[in-house]
MIBATI-798142 format. One record per residue (C-alpha): residue number from 1; residue in one letter; x, y, z. Coordinates in steps of 0.02 Angstrom, whole numbers, plus 32768, in hexadecimal, padded with zeros to 4 digits. Each point is the difference from the previous one (the first is absolute). Example, Ala and Ser with C-alpha at 12.3 -4.5 7.8 and 13.67 -1.06 7.14 Angstrom:
<1; 'A'; <8267; 7F1F; 8186>>;
<2; 'S'; <8045; 80AC; 7FDF>>;
//
This chain:
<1; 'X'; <840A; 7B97; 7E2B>>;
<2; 'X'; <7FA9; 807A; 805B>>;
<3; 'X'; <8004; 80B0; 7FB0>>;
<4; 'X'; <8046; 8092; 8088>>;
<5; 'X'; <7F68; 804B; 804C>>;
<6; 'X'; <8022; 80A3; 808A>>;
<7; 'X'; <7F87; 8000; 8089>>;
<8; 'X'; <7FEC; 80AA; 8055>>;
<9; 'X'; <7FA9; 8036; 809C>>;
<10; 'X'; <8065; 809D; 8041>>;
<11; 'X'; <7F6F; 803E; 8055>>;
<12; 'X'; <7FFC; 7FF8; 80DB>>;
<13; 'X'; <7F62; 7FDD; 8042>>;
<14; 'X'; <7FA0; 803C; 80A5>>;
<15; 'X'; <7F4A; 7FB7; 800F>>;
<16; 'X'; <7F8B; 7FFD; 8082>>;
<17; 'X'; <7F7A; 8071; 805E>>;
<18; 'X'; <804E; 80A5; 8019>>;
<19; 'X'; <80A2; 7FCE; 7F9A>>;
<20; 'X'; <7FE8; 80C0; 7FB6>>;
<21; 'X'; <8038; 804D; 80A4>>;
<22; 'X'; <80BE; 7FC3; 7FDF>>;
<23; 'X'; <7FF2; 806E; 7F6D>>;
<24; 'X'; <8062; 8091; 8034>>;
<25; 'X'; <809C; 7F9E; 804C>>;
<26; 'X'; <7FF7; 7F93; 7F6B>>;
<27; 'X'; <8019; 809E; 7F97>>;
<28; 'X'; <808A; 8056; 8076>>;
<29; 'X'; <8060; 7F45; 7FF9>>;
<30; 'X'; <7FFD; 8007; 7F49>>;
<31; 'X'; <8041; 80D8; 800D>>;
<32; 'X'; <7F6B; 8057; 7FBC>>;
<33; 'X'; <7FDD; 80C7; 8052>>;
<34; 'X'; <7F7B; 802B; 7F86>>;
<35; 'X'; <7F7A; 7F71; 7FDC>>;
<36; 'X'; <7F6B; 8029; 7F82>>;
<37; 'X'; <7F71; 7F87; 8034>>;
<38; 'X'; <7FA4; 7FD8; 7F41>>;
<39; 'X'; <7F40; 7FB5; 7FFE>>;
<40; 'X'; <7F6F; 803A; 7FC3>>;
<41; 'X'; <7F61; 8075; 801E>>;
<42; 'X'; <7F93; 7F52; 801F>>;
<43; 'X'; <8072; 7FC1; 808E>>;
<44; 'X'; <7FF6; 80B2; 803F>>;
<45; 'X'; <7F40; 800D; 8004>>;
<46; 'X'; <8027; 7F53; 8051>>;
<47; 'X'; <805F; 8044; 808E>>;
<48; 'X'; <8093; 7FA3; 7FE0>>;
<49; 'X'; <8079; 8095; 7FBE>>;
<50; 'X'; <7FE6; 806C; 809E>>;
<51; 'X'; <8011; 7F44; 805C>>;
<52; 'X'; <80A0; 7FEC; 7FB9>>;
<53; 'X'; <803D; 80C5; 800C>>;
<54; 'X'; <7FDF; 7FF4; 80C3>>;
<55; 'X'; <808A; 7F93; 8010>>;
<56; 'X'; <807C; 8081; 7FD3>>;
<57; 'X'; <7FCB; 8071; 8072>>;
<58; 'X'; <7FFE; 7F86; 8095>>;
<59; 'X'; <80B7; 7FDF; 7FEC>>;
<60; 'X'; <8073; 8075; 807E>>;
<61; 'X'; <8035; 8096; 7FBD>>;
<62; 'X'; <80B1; 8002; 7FAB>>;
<63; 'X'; <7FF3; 7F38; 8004>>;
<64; 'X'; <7FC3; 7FC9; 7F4F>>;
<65; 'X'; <7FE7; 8044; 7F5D>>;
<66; 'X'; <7F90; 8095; 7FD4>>;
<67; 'X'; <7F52; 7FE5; 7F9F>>;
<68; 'X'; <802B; 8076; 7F7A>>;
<69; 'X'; <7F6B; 7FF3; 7F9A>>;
<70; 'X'; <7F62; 7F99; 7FCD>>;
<71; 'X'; <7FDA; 7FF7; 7F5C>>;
<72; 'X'; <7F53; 7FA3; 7FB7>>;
<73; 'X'; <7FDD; 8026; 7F54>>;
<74; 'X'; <8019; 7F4C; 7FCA>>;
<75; 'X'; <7F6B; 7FA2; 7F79>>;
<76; 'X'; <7FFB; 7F66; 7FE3>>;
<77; 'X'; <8077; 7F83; 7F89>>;
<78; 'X'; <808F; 8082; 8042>>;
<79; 'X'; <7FF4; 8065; 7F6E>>;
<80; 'X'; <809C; 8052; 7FBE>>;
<81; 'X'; <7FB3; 80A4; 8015>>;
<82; 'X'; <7FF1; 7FCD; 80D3>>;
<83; 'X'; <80AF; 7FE3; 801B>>;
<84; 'X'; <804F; 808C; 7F89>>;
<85; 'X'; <7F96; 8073; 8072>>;
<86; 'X'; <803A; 7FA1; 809C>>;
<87; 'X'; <80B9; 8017; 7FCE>>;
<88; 'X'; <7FF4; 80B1; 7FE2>>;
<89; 'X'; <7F9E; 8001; 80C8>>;
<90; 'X'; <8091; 7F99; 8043>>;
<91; 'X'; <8086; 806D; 7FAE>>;
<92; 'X'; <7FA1; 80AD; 8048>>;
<93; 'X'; <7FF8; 7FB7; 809B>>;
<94; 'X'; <80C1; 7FCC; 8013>>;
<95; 'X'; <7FBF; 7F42; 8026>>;
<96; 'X'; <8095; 7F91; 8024>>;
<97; 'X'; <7F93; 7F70; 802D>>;
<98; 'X'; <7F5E; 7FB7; 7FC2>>;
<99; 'X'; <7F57; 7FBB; 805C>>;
<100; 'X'; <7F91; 7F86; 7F8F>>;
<101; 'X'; <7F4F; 7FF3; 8051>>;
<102; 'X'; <7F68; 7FA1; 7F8C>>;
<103; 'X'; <7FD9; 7F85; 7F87>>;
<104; 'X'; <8077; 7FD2; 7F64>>;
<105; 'X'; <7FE6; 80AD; 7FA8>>;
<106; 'X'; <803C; 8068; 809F>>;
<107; 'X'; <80A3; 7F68; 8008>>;
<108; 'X'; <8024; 8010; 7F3C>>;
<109; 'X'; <7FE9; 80B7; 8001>>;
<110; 'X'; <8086; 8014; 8087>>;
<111; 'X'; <8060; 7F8B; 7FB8>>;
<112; 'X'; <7FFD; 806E; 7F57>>;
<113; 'X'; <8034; 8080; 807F>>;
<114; 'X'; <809D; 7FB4; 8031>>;
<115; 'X'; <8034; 7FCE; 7F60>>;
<116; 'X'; <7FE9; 80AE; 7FC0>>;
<117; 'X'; <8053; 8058; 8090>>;
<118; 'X'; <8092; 7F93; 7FFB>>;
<119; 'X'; <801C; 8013; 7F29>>;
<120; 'X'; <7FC7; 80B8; 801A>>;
<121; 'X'; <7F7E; 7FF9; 7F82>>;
<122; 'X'; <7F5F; 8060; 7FF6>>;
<123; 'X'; <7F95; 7F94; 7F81>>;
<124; 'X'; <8007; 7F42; 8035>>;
<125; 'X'; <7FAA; 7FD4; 7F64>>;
<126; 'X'; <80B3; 8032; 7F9B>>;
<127; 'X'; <8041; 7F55; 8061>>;
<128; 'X'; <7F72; 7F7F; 7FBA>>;
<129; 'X'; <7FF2; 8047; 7F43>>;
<130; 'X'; <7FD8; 7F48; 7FD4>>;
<131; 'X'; <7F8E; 7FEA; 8095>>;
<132; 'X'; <8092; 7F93; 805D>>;
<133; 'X'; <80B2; 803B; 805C>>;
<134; 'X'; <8056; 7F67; 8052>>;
<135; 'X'; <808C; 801A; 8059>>;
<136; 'X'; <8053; 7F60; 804C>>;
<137; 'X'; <80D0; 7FF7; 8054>>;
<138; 'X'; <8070; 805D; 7FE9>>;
<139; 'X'; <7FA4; 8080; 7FAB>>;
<140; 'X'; <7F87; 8004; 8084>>;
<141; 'X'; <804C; 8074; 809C>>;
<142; 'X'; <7FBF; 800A; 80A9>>;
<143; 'X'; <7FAC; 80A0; 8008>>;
<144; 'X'; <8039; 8062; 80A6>>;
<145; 'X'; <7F33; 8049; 8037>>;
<146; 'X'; <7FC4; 7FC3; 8090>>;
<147; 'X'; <7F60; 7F9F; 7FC7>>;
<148; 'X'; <7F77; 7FC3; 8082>>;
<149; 'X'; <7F58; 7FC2; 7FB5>>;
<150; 'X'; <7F53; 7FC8; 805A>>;
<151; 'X'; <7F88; 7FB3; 7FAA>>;
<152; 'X'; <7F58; 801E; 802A>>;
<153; 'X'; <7FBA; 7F5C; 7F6C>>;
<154; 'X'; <8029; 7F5D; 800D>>;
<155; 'X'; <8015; 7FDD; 7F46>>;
<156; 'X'; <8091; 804D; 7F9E>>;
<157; 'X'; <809B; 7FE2; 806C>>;
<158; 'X'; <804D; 80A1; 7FAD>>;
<159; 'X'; <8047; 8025; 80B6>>;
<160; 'X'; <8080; 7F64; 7FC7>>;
<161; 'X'; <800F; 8003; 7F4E>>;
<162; 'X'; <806F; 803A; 7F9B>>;
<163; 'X'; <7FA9; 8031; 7F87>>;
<164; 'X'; <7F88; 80A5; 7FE9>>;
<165; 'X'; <7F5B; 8003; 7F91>>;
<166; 'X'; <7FF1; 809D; 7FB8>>;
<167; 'X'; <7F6A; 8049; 7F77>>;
<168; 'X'; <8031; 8061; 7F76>>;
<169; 'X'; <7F66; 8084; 7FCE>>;
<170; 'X'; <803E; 8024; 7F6F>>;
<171; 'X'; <8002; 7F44; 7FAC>>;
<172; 'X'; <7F84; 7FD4; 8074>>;
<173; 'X'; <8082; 7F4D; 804C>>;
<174; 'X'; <8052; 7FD4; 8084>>;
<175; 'X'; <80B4; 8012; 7FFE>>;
<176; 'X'; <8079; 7F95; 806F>>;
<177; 'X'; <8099; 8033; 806A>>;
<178; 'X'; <804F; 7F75; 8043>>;
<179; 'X'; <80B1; 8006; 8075>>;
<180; 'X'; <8021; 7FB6; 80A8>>;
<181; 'X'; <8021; 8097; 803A>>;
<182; 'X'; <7F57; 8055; 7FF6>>;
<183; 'X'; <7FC1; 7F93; 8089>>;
<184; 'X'; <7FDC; 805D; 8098>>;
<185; 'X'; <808F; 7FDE; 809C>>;
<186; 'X'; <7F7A; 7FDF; 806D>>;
<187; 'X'; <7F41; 7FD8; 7FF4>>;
<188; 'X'; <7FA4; 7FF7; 808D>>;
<189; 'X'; <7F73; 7F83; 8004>>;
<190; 'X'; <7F6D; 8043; 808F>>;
<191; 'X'; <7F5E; 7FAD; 7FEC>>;
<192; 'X'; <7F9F; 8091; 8050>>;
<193; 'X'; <801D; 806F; 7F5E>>;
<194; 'X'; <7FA5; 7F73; 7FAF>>;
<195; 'X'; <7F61; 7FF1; 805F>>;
<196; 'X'; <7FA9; 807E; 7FB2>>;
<197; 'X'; <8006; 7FDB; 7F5A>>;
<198; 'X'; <7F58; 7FD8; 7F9C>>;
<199; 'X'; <7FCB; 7F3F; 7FE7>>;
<200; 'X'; <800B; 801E; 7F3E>>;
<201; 'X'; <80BE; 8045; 8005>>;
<202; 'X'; <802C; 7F6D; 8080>>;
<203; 'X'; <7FC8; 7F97; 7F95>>;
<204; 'X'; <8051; 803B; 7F5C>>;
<205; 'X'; <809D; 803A; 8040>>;
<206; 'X'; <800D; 7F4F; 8055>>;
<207; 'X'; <7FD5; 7FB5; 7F50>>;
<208; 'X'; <8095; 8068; 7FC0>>;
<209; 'X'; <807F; 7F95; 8081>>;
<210; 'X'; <7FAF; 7F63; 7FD4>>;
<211; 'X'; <8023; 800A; 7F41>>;
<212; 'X'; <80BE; 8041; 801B>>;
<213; 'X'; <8013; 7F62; 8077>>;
<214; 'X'; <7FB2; 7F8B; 7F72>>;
<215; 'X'; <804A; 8047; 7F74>>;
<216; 'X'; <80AD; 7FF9; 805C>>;
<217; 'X'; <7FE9; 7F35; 8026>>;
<218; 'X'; <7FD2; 7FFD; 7F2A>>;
<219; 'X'; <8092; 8062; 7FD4>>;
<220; 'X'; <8079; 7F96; 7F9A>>;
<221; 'X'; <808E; 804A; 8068>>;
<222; 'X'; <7FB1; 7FD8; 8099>>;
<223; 'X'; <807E; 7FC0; 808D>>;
<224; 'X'; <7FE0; 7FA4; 80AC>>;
<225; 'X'; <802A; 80AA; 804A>>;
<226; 'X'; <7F64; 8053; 7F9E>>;
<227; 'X'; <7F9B; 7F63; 8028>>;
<228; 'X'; <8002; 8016; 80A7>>;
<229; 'X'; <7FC0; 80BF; 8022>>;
<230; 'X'; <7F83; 7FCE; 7F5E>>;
<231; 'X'; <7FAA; 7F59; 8059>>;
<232; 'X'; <800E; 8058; 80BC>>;
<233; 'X'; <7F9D; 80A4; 7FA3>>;
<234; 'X'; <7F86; 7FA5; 7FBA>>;
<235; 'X'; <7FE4; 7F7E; 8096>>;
<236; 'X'; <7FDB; 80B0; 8057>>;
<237; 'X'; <7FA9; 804C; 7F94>>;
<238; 'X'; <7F8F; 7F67; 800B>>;
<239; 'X'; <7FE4; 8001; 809A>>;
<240; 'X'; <7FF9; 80C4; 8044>>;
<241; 'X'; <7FA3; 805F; 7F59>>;
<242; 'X'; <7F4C; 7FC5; 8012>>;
<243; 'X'; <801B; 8036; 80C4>>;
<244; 'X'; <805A; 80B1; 7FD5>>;
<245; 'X'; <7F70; 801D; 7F80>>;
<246; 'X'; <7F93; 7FD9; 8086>>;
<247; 'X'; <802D; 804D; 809B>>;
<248; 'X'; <807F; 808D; 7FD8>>;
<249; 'X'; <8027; 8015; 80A7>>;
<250; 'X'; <8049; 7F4E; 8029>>;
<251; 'X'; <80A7; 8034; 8018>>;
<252; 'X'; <804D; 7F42; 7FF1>>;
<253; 'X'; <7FB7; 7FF6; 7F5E>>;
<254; 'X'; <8037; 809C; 7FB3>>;
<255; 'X'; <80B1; 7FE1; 8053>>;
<256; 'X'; <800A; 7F61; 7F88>>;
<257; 'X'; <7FD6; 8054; 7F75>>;
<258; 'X'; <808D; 808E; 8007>>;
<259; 'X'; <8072; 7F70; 8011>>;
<260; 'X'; <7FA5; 7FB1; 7F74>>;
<261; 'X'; <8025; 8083; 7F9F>>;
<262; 'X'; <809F; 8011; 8026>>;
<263; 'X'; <8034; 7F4F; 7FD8>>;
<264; 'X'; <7FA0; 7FFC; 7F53>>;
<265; 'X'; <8049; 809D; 7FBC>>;
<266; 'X'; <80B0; 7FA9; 8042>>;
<267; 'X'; <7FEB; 7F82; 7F93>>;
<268; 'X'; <7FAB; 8043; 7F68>>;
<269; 'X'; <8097; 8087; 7FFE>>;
<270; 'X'; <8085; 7F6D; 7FFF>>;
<271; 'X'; <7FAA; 7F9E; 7FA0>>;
<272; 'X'; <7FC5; 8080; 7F6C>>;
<273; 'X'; <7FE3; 7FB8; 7F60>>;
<274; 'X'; <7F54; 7FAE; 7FC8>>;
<275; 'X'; <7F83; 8076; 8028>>;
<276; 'X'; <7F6B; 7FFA; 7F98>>;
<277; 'X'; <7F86; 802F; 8091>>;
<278; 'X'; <805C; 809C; 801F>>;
<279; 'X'; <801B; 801B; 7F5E>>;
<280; 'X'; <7F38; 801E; 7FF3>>;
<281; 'X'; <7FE9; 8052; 8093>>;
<282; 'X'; <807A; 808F; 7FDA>>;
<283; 'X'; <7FC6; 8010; 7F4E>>;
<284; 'X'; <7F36; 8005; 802E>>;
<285; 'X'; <803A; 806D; 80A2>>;
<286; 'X'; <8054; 808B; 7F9E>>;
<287; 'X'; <7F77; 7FFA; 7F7A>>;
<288; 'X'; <7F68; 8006; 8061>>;
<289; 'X'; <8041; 802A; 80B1>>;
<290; 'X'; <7FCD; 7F67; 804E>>;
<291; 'X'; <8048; 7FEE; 80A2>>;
<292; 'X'; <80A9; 7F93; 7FF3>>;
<293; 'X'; <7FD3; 7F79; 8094>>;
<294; 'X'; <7F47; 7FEF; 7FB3>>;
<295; 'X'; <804A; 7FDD; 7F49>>;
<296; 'X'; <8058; 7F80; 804F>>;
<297; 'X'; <7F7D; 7FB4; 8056>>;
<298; 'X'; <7F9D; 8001; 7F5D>>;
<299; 'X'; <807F; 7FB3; 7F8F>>;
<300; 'X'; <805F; 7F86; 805D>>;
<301; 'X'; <7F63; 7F6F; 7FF4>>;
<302; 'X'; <7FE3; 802D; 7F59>>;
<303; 'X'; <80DB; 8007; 7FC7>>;
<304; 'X'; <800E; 7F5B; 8063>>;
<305; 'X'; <7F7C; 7FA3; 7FA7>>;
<306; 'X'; <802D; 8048; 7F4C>>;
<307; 'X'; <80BE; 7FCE; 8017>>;
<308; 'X'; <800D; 7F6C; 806A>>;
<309; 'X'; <8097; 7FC6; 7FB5>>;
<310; 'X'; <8056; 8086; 8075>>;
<311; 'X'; <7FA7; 7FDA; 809E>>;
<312; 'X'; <800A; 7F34; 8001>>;
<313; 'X'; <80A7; 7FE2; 8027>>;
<314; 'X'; <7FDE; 802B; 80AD>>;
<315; 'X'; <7F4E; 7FF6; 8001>>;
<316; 'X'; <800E; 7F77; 8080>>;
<317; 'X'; <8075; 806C; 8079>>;
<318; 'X'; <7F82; 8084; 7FE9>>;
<319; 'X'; <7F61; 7FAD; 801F>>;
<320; 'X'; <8045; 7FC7; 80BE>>;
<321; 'X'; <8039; 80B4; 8012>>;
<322; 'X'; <7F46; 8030; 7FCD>>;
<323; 'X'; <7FC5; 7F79; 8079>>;
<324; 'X'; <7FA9; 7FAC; 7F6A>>;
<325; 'X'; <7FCD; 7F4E; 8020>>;
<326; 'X'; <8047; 7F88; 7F72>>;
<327; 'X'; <7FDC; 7F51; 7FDA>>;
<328; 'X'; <808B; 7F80; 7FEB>>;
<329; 'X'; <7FE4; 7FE6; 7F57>>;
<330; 'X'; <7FD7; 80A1; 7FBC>>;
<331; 'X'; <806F; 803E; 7F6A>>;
<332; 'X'; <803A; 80AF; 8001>>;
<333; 'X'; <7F94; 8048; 7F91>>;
<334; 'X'; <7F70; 7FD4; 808A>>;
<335; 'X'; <8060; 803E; 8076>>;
<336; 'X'; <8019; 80A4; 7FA8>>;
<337; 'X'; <7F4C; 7FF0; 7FE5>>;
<338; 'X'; <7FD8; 8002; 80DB>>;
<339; 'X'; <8075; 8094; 8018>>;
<340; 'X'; <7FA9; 806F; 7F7F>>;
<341; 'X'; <7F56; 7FCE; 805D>>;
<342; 'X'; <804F; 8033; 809C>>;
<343; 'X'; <8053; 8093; 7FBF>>;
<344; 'X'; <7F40; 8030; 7FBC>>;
<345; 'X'; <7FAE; 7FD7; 809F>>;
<346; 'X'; <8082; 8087; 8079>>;
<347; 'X'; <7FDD; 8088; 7F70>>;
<348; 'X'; <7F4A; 7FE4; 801D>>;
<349; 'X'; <8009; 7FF9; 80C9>>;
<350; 'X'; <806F; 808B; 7FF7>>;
<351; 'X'; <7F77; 8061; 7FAF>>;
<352; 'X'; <806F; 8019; 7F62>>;
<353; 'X'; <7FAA; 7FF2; 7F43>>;
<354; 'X'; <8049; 7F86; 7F83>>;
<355; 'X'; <7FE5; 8075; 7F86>>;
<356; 'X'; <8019; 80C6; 7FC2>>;
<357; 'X'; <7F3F; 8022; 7FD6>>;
<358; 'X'; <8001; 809D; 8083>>;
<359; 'X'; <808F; 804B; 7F90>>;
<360; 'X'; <7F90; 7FEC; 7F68>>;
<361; 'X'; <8081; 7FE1; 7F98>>;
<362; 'X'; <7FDE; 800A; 7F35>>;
<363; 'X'; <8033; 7FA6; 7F6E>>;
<364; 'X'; <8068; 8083; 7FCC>>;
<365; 'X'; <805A; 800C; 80AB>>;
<366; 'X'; <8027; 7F2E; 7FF8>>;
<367; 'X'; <8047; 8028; 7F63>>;
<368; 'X'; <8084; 8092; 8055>>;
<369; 'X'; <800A; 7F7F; 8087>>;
<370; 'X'; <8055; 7F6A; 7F7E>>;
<371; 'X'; <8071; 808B; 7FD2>>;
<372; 'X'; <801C; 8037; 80AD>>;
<373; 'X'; <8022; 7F32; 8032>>;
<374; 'X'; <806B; 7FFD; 7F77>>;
<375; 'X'; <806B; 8094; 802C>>;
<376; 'X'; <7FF7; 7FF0; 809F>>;
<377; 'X'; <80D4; 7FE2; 804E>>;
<378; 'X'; <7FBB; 7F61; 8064>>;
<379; 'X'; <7FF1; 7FAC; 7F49>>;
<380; 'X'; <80BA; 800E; 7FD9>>;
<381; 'X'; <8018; 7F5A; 806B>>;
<382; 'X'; <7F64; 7FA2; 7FDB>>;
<383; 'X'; <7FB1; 8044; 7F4D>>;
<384; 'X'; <7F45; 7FCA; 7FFF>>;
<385; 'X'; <7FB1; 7FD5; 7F68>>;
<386; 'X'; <7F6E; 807A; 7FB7>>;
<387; 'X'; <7F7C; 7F89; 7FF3>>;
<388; 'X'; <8005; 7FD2; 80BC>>;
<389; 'X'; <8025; 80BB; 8036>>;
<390; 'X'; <7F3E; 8001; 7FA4>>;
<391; 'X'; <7FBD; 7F82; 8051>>;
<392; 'X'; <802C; 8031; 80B3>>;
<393; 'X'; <7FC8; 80A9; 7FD3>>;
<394; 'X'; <7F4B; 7FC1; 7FCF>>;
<395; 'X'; <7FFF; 7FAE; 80A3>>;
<396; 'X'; <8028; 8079; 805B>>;
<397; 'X'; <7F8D; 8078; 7FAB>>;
<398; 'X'; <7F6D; 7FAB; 7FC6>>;
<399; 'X'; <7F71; 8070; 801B>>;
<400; 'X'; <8034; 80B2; 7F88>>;
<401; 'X'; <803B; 7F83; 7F61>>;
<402; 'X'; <7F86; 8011; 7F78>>;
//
């Protein structure tokens, strides 16, 4: 029989060239009058926050909401720190309505903001104690904020999710909120945000979609629903990250990749459960501030190959989706074998490393890493044994073990 399993996507989408210009009457639709637009002081040296603000002001007068503020004092991983600061903004401000404009921390942060805003907290680390808050119907409760978020990466689909990633400084993790709720009521996909983003953050962020859509199609609670947006992510991702990476300004190609993203996060969020990939990447991230989408891109060979049993079910479904060529009578565990070659072969024409050597990461910090692995809230679902949480950390750190 097959088990109940909710799958959410609350979010309204607007995508194409220019898709940021609805903006305004997007956020008078949905009743805001004072809009705080959120990003960060690298998408302002970018141009991309004054970009944005100009839409505001070319609205007529006494027609849409009011640009109340602009607030930019977001660091990476969304730190707790970031959003309790960005409530207390939002609050001085009088913001009825919120503007999410960046990569995943800028989405989570916001996100935090919401969540804290509609409890009326001022510390959103009193919410994830235990480094998780999950929040599914009925205790879930549509929050009434008008919520509009842009991505500027194609990689972490946080405009969609429902779930935020937020770091705690003080035990150095990263803590969880997840409720449908927190999703923004409108993201707004335009390529052009995108074209200007480096070849190295293309091609992690876009490393970041590809292992939510994989490790959605492993997840034992995968459905034909999650299938779908997993296989049409990674058939994208495929075909449109080598060309993103190298020619940021081919608009088709980044337009793929926000819907990419958007898909994969869809179905890793409604398909959560086995996550061993993450579960790395968010451990070794809040440790060593590694960048979440290159973490990602440096586990997810090295996970697949060290737990196959997860992966082979689907391997086959995968491989096509991956565009791997397969022989007749291959047996999965070739199979597998092909789409961890392939898998190798994008990270290295993407210009990503297999590997953590610039980090220089020490004995000692592999050992706070196992911990860190073993801690971590993915591992609740999917517990991974010590001995292999060693091995994938000598191969991912080779170099600094003496």
């Amino acid at each position: 029989m097959q088990a109940v399993s909710p799958f959410m996507q609350r979010t309204v989408i607007y995508s194409g060239s220019n898709s940021r210009a609805y903006i305004p009457d997007l956020f008078r639709g949905l009743g805001a009058k004072r809009v705080v637009l959120f990003s960060d002081r690298g998408l302002e040296k970018a141009g991309i926050v004054e970009k944005t603000a100009k839409i505001f002001e070319s609205a007529p007068k006494g027609s849409g909401p009011e640009l109340a503020g602009i607030y930019l004092e977001i660091a990476q991983d969304a730190e707790s720190s970031s959003v309790n600061n960005a409530v207390s903004y939002a609050r001085e401000v009088g913001a009825d309505a919120l503007l999410a404009v960046g990569g995943g921390s800028v989405l989570d942060t916001v996100k935090g903001v919401k969540y804290a805003l509609h409890k009326g907290l001022s510390d959103i680390k009193t919410v994830i104690p235990k480094g998780i808050l999950f929040e599914q119907f009925p205790d879930a409760n549509h929050i009434p904020i008008p919520h509009i978020a842009m991505p500027t990466t194609a990689g972490t689909g946080s405009e969609v999710s429902p779930i935020a990633v937020i770091y705690n400084e003080d035990t150095k993790m990263k803590g969880n909120i997840i409720n449908p709720y927190i999703s923004s009521d409108i993201a707004v996909l335009d390529p052009e945000l995108t074209v200007g983003l480096p070849a190295a953050i293309t091609a992690f962020t876009g490393f970041d979609a590809l292992t939510h859509a994989i490790e959605a199609l492993a997840s034992p609670i995968a459905t034909a629903l999650t299938d779908a947006h997993a296989l049409q992510a990674i058939r994208l991702i495929e075909q449109n990250l080598p060309a993103a990476v190298t020619n940021g300004e081919n608009i088709h190609a980044r337009m793929e990749m926000l819907f990419a993203s958007l898909m994969g996060i869809t179905a890793f969020s409604c398909a959560l459960n086995a996550i061993p990939v993450h579960n790395f990447a968010h451990a070794y991230g809040a440790l060593f501030r590694i960048p979440h989408g290159l973490a990602n891109a440096v586990f997810l060979p090295v996970v697949m190959e060290m737990l196959p049993d997860l992966y082979l079910p689907k391997i086959t479904e995968l491989a096509g989706a991956m565009n791997v060529r397969t022989g007749a009578n291959e047996d999965r565990e070739e199979v597998l074998g092909k789409v961890i070659e392939k898998l190798r072969l994008l990270q290295h024409n993407t210009g990503l490393p297999s590997d953590f050597s610039a980090y220089s990461l020490t004995e000692e910090g592999l050992k706070q890493a196992e911990n860190a692995v073993e801690k971590d809230p993915e591992a609740a679902a999917f517990p991974i044994p010590k001995e292999l949480i060693q091995a994938v950390g000598l191969m991912v750190a080779p170099i600094h073990i003496k």
